[in-house]
ROSE-611373 format. One record per residue (C-alpha): residue in one letter; y, z, x negated. Coordinates in steps of 0.2 Angstrom, whole numbers, padded with zeros to 4 digits, always signed. Example, Ala and Ser with C-alpha at 12.3 -4.5 7.8 and 13.67 -1.06 7.14 Angstrom:
BEGIN
A-0022+0039-0062
S-0005+0036-0068
***
This chain:
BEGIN
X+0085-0061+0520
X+0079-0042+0515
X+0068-0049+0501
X+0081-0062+0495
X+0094-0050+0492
X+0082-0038+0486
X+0076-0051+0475
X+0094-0057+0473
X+0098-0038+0467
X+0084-0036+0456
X+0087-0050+0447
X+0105-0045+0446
X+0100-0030+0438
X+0087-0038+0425
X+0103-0051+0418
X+0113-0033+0418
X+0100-0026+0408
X+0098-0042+0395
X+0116-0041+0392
X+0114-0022+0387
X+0110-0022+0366
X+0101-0004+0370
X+0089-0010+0385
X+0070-0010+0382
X+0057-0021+0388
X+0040-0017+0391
X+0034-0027+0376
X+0047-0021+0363
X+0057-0007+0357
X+0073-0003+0360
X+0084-0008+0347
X+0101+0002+0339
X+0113-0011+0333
X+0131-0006+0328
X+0145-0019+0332
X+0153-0015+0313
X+0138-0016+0305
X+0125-0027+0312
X+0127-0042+0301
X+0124-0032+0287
X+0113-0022+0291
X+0100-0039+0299
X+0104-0046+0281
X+0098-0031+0269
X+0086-0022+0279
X+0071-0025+0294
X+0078-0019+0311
X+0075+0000+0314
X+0067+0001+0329
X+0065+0018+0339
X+0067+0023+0356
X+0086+0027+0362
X+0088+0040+0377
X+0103+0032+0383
X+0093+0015+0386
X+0095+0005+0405
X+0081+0007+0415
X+0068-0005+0412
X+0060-0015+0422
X+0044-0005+0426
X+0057+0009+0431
X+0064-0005+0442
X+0050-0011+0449
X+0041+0008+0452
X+0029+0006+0437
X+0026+0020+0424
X+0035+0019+0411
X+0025+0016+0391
X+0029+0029+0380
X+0043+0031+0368
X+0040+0022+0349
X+0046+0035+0338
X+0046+0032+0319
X+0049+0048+0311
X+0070+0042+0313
X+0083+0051+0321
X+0083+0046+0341
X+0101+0038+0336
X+0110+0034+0319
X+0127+0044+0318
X+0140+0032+0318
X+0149+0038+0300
X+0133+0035+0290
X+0138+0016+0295
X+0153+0017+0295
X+0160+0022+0278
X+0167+0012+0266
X+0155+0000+0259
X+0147-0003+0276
X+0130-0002+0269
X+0117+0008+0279
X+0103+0020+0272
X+0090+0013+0261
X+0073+0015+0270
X+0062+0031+0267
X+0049+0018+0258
X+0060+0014+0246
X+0065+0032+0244
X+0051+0037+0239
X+0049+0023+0227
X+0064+0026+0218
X+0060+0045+0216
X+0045+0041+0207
X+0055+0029+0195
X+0067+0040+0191
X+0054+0056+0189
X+0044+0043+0176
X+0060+0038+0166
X+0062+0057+0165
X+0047+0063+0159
X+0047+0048+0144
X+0066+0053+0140
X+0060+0070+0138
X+0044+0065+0129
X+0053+0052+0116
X+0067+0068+0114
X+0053+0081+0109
X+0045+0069+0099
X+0061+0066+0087
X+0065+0084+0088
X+0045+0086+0081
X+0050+0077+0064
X+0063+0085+0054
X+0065+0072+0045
X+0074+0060+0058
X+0093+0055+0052
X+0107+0053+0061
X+0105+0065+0075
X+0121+0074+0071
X+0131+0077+0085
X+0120+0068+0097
X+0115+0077+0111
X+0097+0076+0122
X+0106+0066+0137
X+0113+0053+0121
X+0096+0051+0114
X+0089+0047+0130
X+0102+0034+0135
X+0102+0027+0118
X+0086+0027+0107
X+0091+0016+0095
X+0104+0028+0089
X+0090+0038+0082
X+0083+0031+0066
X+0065+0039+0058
X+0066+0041+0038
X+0055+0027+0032
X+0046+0040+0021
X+0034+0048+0034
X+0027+0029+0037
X+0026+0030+0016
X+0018+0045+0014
X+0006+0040+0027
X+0000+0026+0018
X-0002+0033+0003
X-0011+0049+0009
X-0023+0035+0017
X-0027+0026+0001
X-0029+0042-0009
X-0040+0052+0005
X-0051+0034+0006
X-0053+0036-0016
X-0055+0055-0015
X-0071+0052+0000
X-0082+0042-0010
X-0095+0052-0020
X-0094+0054-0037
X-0110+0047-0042
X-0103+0033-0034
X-0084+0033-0040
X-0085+0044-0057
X-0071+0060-0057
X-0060+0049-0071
X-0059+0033-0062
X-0053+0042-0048
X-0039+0052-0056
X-0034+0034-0062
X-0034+0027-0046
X-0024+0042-0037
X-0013+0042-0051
X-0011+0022-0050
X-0005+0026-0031
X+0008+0040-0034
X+0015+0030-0047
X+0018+0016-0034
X+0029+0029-0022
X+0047+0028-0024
X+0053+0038-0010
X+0057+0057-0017
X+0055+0063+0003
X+0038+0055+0003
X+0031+0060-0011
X+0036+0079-0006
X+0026+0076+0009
X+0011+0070-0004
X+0012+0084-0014
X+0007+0096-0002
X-0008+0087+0005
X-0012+0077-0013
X-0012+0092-0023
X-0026+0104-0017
X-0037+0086-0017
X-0036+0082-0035
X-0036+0101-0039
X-0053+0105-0032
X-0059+0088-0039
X-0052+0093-0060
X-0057+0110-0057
X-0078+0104-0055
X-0075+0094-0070
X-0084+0103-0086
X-0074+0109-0097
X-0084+0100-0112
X-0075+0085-0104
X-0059+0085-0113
X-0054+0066-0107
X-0056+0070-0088
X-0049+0087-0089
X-0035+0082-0101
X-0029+0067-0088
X-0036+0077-0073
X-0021+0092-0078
X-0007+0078-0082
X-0010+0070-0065
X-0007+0087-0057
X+0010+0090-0067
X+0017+0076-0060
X+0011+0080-0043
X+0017+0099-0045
X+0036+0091-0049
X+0040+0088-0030
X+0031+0104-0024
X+0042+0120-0021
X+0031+0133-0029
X+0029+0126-0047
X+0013+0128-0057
X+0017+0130-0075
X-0003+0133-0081
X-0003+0114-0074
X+0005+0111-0092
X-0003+0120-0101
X-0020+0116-0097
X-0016+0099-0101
X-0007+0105-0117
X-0025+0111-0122
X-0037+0097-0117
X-0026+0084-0124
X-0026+0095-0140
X-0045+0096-0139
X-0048+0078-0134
X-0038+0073-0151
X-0049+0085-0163
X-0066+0078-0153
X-0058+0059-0158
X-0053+0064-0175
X-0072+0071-0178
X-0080+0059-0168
X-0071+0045-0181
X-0075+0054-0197
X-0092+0053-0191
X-0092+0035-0189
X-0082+0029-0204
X-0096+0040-0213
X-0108+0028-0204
X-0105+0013-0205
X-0096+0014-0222
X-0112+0019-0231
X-0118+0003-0240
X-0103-0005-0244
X-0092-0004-0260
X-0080+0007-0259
X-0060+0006-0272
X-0049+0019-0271
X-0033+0013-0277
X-0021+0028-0284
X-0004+0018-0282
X-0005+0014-0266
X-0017+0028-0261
X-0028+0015-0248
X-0047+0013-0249
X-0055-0005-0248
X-0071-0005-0241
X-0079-0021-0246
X-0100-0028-0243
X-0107-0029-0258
X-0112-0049-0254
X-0093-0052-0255
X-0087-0058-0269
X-0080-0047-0280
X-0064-0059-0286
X-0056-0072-0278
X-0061-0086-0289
X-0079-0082-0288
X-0083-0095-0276
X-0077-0104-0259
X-0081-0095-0244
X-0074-0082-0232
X-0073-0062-0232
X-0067-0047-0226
X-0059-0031-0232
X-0056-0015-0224
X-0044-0005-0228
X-0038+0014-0226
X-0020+0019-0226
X-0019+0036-0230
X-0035+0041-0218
X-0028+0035-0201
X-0029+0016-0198
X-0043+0004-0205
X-0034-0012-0203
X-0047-0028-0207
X-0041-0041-0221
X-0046-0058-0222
X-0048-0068-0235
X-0050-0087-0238
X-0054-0091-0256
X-0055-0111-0263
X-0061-0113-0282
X-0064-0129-0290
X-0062-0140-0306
X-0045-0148-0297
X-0031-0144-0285
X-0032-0146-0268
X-0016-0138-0263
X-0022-0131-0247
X-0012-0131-0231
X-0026-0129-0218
X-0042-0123-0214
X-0056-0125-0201
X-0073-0120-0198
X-0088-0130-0189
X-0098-0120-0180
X-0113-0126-0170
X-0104-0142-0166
X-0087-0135-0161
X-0072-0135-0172
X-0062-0119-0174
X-0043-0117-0183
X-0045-0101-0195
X-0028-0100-0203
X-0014-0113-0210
X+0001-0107-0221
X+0004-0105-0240
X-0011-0101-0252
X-0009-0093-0269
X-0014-0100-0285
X-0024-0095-0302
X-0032-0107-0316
X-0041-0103-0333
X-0053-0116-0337
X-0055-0118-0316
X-0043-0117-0302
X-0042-0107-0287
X-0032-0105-0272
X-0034-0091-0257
X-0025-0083-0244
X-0025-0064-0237
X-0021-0059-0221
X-0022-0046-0209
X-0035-0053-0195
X-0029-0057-0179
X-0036-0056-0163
X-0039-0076-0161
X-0045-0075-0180
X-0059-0063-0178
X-0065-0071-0161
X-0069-0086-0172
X-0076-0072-0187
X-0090-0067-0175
X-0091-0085-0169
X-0094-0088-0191
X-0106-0071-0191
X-0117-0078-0179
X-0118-0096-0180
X-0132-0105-0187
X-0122-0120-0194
X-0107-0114-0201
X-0096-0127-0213
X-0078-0120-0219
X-0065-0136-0220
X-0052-0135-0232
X-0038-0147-0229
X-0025-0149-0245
X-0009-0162-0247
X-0022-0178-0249
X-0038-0172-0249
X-0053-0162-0237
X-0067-0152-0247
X-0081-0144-0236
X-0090-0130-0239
X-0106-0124-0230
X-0106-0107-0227
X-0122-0096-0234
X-0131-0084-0225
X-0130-0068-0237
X-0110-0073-0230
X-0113-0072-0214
X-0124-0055-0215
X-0109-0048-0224
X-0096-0053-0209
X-0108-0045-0197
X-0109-0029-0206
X-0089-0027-0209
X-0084-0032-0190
X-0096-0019-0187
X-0090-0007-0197
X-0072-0010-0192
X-0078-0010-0171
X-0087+0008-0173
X-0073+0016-0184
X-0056+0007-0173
X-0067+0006-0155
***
């Protein structure tokens, strides 16, 4: 009977304990559960387990046994009842997640104040007025970068790429051309101030090891640096006149260098001076010397008051008859040129003649050099019914070769 009730006791005392949310067993933790709170609480977060003082005895201490140590879990030995009690009902966050969170936000911290630093760094950043550091940071996409910092750096790349090659390899004038080719492409007024102040000293020390016999380089080296000097702050008036100089010299050394070649390449030929008009003809002596000498092609050089040299061409026809010419072709070789169409002149005496002079076009000497050099050369002249051909001779051709050339050395 003593152990019955005993038992009968004991086992009293363990349901007592089960129906007591703070008891403990010998396996598990005691638990702290609010009754406000305890939904919520299982629902968001892991059950905080720690050892509560004012547990019911546990079994060991019912039975005589030693008791296991308390769990502790670097938690308060009970939650005070406000902290899950107030309004929204929601208990503290674990310390993990603490800590976590510190770190975000000390991350999101230091890149607001990086990006914040960074647009303060470059002046040249717009619409910043009236925003303050904490706005910036919240909203980056109220800053805006002025577009000539990215322009000035990619022109600053393709001139520092022209301006590192050697200039055995990349001579001084083509690379004036090539830097003044890319400044020419900047629009932006911002970017090319930026340019000027690390454009400038790079073409200056590359004009100044030019010779100064070099009147072309020097004369576009200086020009290139007066339009770079117009976005500086500090102007640089020798810029001008340096360029002023060598263009001045560069002009006489032409002018010199001309004379020389009409000299040149006009000795030989026949030369008429014609007092009316005050022009010079330059004519091979293998020309003929009228129009009505025979059928064939030549050329003229003229000089209009000792500046241009423009090349005549003349297409002459004589015969017994008319032909009325309206076109005329040349055979060169086995190909079939166009030379000139249009209305012909006319004389007669005892013979006719018909010509035609013109200045030379471009397309027309192409096939006058095709005429100088070919081997087989026919001229075609095509009237209202008829076609005469005429072979071309080669005291013709010679002539054509020495009046092109006379006319590429003095106009080249």
């Amino acid at each position: 009977m003593t152990t019955g009730n005993h038992n009968s006791g004991l086992y009293g005392r363990i349901n007592k304990i089960a129906d007591n949310p703070y008891a403990q067993t010998p396996n598990q933790p005691a638990k702290t559960v609010h009754p406000v709170a305890n939904q919520q609480a299982t629902q968001q977060y892991q059950p905080i387990q720690h050892y509560h003082p004012q547990a019911a005895p546990s079994l060991q201490q019912l039975q005589g046994q030693p008791t296991p140590a308390p769990v502790h879990q670097d938690m308060p030995t009970q939650l005070p009842m406000h902290s899950m009690a107030g309004k929204s009902g929601t208990p503290p966050p674990p310390p993990e997640q603490n800590k976590m969170g510190m770190g975000k936000k000390i991350l999101i911290g230091v890149g607001a104040a990086f990006f914040i630093l960074y647009a303060i760094t470059y002046s040249s950043v717009n619409n910043m007025e009236g925003l303050t550091s904490s706005e910036i940071a919240a909203n980056p996409s109220a800053i805006k970068i002025d577009p000539s910092i990215e322009i000035s750096d990619k022109a600053f790349a393709e001139i520092s790429d022209i301006m590192n090659y050697a200039n055995d390899v990349v001579s001084p004038s083509l690379k004036i051309a090539s830097v003044e080719r890319v400044w020419e492409t900047v629009e932006n007024e911002q970017a090319l101030k930026t340019l000027n102040a690390k454009v400038e000293p790079m073409v200056l020390r590359l004009v100044s090891a030019i010779p100064a016999t070099d009147y072309s380089d020097n004369s576009n080296g200086y020009r290139l640096l007066v339009q770079i000097n117009a976005y500086s702050d500090v102007p640089k008036p020798e810029y001008a006149q340096k360029a002023k100089v060598y263009a001045e010299k560069l002009s006489a050394q032409k002018r010199k260098e001309r004379t020389a070649a009409i000299a040149r390449t006009t000795k030989g030929l026949t030369k008429k001076y014609d007092k009316v008009s005050g022009h010079t003809l330059y004519k091979h002596p293998y020309s003929p010397k009228y129009v009505n000498t025979r059928s064939t092609v030549y050329l003229t050089m003229g000089s209009i008051g000792g500046g241009e040299y423009p090349l005549l061409l003349t297409t002459s026809y004589t015969a017994s008859n008319w032909l009325f010419v309206r076109e005329v072709q040349v055979y060169i070789d086995g190909v079939t040129y166009g030379l000139t169409t249009g209305k012909f002149e006319r004389g007669n005496n005892s013979s006719i003649w018909e010509w035609k002079t013109e200045e030379a076009s471009y397309i027309q000497m192409t096939v006058l050099r095709k005429m100088a050099h070919g081997k087989e050369v026919i001229i075609a002249y095509t009237g209202a019914n008829f076609r005469k051909d005429k072979t071309m001779s080669g005291r013709d051709k010679l002539a054509l070769r020495k009046m092109l050339g006379a006319y590429d050395a003095i106009n080249g």
